[in-house]
N, C-alpha and C positions, 0 to 999 in steps of 0.2 A: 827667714823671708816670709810676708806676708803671702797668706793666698789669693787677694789680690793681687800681687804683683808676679805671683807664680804664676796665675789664668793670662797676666798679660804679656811676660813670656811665652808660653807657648801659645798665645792669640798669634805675636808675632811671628813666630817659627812657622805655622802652619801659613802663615800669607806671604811669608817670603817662599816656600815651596814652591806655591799656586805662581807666586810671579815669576820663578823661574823655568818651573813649567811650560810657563805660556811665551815666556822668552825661547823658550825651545820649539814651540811649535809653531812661534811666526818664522825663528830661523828657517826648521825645516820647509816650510812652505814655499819662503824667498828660494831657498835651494833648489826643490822640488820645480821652482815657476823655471828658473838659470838651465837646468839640464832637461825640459822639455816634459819627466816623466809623467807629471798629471794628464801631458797630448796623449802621451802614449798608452795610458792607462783608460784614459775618453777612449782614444782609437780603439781598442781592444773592444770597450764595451758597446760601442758603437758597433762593430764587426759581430761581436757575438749576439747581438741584438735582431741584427737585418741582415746576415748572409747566409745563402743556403750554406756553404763549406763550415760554415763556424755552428750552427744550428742542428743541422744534421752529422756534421763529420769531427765538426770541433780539430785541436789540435793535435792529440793522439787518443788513437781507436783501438779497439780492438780487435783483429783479423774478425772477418763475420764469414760465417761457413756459406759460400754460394749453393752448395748443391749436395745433397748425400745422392749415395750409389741408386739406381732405379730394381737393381738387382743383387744381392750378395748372395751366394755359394759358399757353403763350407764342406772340404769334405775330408773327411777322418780317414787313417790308414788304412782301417778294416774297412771301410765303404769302396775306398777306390781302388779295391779289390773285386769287388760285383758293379758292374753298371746296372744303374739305375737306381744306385744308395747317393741320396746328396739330402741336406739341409739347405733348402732353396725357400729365401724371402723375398716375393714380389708381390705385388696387386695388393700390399699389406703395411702399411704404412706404421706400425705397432711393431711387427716381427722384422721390418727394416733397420725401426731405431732399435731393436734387442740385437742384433745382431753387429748392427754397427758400435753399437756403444763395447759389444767385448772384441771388436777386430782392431777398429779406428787404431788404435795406439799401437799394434803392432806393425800395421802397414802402414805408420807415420814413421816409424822405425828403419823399416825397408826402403820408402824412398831416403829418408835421413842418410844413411847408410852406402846406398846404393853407387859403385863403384865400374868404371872402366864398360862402360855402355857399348852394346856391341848388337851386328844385325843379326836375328835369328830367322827360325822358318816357321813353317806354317805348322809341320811335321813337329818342330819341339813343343810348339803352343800348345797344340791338341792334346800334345802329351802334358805339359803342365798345367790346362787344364783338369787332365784325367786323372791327378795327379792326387796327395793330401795335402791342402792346401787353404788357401783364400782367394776366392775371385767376385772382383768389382764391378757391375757393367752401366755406366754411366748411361741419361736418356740421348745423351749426343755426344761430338768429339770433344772435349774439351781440353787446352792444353794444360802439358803433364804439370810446368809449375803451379800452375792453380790449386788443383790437387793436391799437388805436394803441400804449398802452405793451409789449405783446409786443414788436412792434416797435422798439422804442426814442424815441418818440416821446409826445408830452404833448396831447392834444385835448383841450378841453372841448365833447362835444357827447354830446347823450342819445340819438341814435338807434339802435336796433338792425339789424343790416345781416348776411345772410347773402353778398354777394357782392362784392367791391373790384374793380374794372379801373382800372388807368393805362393812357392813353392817351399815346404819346411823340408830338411833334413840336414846331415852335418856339416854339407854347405849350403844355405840356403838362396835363392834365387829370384829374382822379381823378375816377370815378364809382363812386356806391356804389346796393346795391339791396337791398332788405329789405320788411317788410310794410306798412312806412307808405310806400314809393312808392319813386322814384329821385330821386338829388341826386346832385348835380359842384360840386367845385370848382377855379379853378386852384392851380394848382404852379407851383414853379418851372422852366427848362425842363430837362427831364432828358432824360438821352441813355441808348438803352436797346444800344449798338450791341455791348457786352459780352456783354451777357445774350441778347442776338438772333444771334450768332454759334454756329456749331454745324452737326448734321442737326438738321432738321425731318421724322421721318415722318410719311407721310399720315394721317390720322386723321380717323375719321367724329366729326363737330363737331353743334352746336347743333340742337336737332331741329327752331325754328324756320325754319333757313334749306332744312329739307327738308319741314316739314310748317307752315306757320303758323297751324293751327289744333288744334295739338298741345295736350294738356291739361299736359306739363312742356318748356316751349319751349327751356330752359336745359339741360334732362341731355343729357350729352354721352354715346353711345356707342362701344365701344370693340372693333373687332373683335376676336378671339383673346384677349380678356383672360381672366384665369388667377386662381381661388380656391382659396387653400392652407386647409388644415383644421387647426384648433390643437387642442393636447392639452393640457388645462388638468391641476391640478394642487391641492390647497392645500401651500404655502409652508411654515405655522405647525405640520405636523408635524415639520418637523423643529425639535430643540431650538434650535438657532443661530438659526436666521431668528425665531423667538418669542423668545427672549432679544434681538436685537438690536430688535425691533419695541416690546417694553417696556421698552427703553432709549431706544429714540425718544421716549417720550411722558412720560422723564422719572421711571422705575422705576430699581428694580438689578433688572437682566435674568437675576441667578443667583438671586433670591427663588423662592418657593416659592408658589403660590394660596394665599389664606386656605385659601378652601373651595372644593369642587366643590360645583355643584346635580345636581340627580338624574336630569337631561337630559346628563350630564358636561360643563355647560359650566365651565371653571376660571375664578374670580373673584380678583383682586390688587386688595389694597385697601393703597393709601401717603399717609395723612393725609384730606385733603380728594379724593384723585383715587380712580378707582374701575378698573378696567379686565376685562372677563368675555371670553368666548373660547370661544367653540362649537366645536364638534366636529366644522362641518363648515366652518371657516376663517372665520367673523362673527366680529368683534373690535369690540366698543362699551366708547366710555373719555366716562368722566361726571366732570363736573367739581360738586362742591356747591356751592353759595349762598355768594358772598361781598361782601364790602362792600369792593372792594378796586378796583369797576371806577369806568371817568369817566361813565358813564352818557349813554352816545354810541353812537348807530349811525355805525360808519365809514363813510367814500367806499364808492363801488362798487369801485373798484380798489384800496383798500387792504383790502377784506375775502375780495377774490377773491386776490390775493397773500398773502395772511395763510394763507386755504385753501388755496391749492394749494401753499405752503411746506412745509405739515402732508402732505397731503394724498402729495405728493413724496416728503418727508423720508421719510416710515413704508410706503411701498408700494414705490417706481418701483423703489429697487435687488432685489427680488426679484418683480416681477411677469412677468420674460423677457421674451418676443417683443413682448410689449403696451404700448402706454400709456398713462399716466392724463391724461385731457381735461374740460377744464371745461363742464360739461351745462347749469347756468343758476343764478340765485341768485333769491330770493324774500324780501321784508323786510316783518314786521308789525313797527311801533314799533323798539324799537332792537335784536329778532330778525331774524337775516338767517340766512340755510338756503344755503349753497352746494353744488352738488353735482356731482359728477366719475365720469366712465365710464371702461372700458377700451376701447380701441378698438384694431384691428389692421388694415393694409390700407386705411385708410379707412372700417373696417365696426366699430360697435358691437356688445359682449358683452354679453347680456341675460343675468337670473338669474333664476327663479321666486320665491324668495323677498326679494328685496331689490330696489328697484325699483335703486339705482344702486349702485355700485362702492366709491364714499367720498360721506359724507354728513357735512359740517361744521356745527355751530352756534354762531353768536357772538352773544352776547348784553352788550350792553354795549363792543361792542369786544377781547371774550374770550372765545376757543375754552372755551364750557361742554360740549360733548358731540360724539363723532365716531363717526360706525359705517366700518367696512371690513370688506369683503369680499374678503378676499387669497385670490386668486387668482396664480400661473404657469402663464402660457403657453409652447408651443414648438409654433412652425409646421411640421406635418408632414405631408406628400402634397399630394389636389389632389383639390377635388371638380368633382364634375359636377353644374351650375348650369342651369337655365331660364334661356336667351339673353336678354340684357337687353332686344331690340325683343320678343319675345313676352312676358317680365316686365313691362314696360312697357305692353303693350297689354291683358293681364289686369289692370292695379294700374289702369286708366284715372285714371294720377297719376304722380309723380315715385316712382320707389323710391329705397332704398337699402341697401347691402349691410350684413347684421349676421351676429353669430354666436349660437349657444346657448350655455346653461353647460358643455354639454357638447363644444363646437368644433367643430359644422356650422354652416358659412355658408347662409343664407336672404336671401331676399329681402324688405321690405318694404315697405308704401305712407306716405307721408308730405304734408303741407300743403305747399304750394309756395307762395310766394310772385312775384308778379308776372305 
């Protein structure tokens, strides 16, 4: 065979290829038009394009941690042998997450675990307290499943609970304590001899075991402790941080406001969503009326992960020194209001005009409205605080440390439970 006639052989072999090829992909296309999929695959992009759920929540997330403990306590066998031996991290947001990062997984365990729920007293607490152990003390009640899945663990129980201790020994015990009383359950037996290795410094402990007629039995004090002063900031002056935050929610972050109102707040309006933007960092994004929801109020834990995905997503990477914590949730019908503070230190930032930080609403199972109040923090100096035994004795109550919008730390009184 000539090589000519060889190159036109395989001339032709490679164009019958290409034409069968293309016979396949008008098929599939005609196919593709017949069962709808190219709509369905627009809808998709079109939803992950323009909705807060799809933007911020997408279709699976990952649990996102609403809140670490405001307080952890550890205390070793030899310690809770002498009062006033405890490894106590507060007012310290460093010695928090060191403490949290070697507990977490065994008090993920214990609620995992935790079996045949039953009432206890007030008499066992103090004692499992006083105990060697692990204790949590949340800045408010927060119910026990939240907790549990932060942790990694799955509870079905409705109680709200501001304080968790395990209790180690060869059977070990979880006790929890909140407004409706105290309950324990067992565990399996966990051994705590990881997390109990280390220093233990001395540490003035429970105010019970020094006053038992104390009106907060539970605040622990803390000699020499130390309150830095934050310098807040808003974020959304600069153009980058507001471009990236209306790209969070599902904008193009290089758009331009429709309109300013005459207060200068700037308004971005993209189809159904809405989003406005005050001039002294409030950021409210409105979702309009659609008929698109299942007409369902979520779980409690799938609506508080739903907010604090949002919640996360649009604030945490520029809020600096501070973080965003889940403050409580409220449901009329299938309205459910979550809402989230900054906190620094263990101490809440209060605003004058906005009672919380980020304020979610789902309606139907779907973020319809969100306010934020962005905010950056940077922890700088140290003030001079009212000693927490004379704080204490003025508040005749538990306090707790907060800050203003302006980043002086105060003091204030709060309901104590137990």
């Amino acid at each position: 065979m000539s090589v000519k006639k060889r190159h036109f052989n395989k001339l032709f072999i490679e164009k019958s290829k290409t034409a069968l090829i293309f016979i396949l992909i008008i098929t599939a296309v005609l196919l593709a038009q017949e069962t709808a999929i190219f709509e369905e695959l627009a809808e998709g992009y079109s939803r992950a394009d323009s909705s807060l759920e799809q933007s911020l929540v997408g279709i699976a997330t990952a649990p996102i941690e609403g809140a670490r403990p405001s307080v952890i306590v550890v205390r070793s066998a030899d310690t809770a042998r002498a009062v006033g031996m405890h490894s106590v991290a507060k007012y310290d947001s460093a010695s928090v997450d060191a403490l949290y990062d070697r507990t977490a997984s065994i008090m993920g365990e214990a609620l995992s675990t935790a079996e045949r729920w039953t009432e206890s007293s007030e008499t066992a607490w103090r004692r499992a307290i006083s105990s060697a152990g692990i204790m949590y003390e949340y800045h408010a009640e927060i119910p026990l499943p939240l907790v549990a899945s932060w942790l990694g663990a799955d509870l079905k129980n409705e109680r709200v609970v501001q304080r968790l201790c395990l209790v180690f020994g060869e059977q070990s015990v979880l006790y929890v304590q909140g407004e409706s009383g105290y309950y324990k359950a067992n565990t399996v037996s966990l051994s705590g001899e990881t997390v109990l290795s280390g220093d233990f410094p001395d540490s003035l402990i429970y105010q019970f075991e020094y006053d038992d007629a104390s009106p907060a039995p539970y605040f622990i004090m803390l000699s020499g402790a130390r309150y830095p002063t934050l310098v807040p900031t808003n974020p959304l002056e600069r153009p980058a941080n507001l471009a990236a935050m209306l790209t969070s929610l599902g904008f193009d972050g290089t758009q331009r406001p429709g309109y300013t109102e005459s207060d200068g707040t700037q308004v971005y309006v993209s189809g159904v969503y809405t989003v406005s933007v005050s001039t002294d960092g409030v950021l409210t994004y409105k979702r309009a009326s659609t008929a698109e929801s299942d007409s369902r109020a979520l779980e409690l834990v799938e609506a508080v992960e739903l907010a604090s995905n949002a919640a996360c997503r649009s604030i945490s990477a520029i809020c600096g020194d501070a973080r965003i914590w889940f403050a409580g949730i409220e449901q009329v019908g299938n309205r459910q209001t979550v809402t989230f503070d900054y906190f620094f230190a263990g101490g809440r930032v209060f605003f004058p005009n906005v009672e919380h930080a980020v304020t979610v609403t789902i309606v139907d199972g779907i973020i319809t409205e969100m306010t934020i109040c962005a905010r950056s923090f940077t922890a700088e100096g140290e003030a001079r605080l009212l000693p927490e035994k004379q704080a204490l004795a003025a508040a005749e109550g538990e306090i707790r440390l907060a800050y203003k919008d302006s980043g002086t730390p105060f003091w204030y009184s709060v309901e104590v439970s137990g």
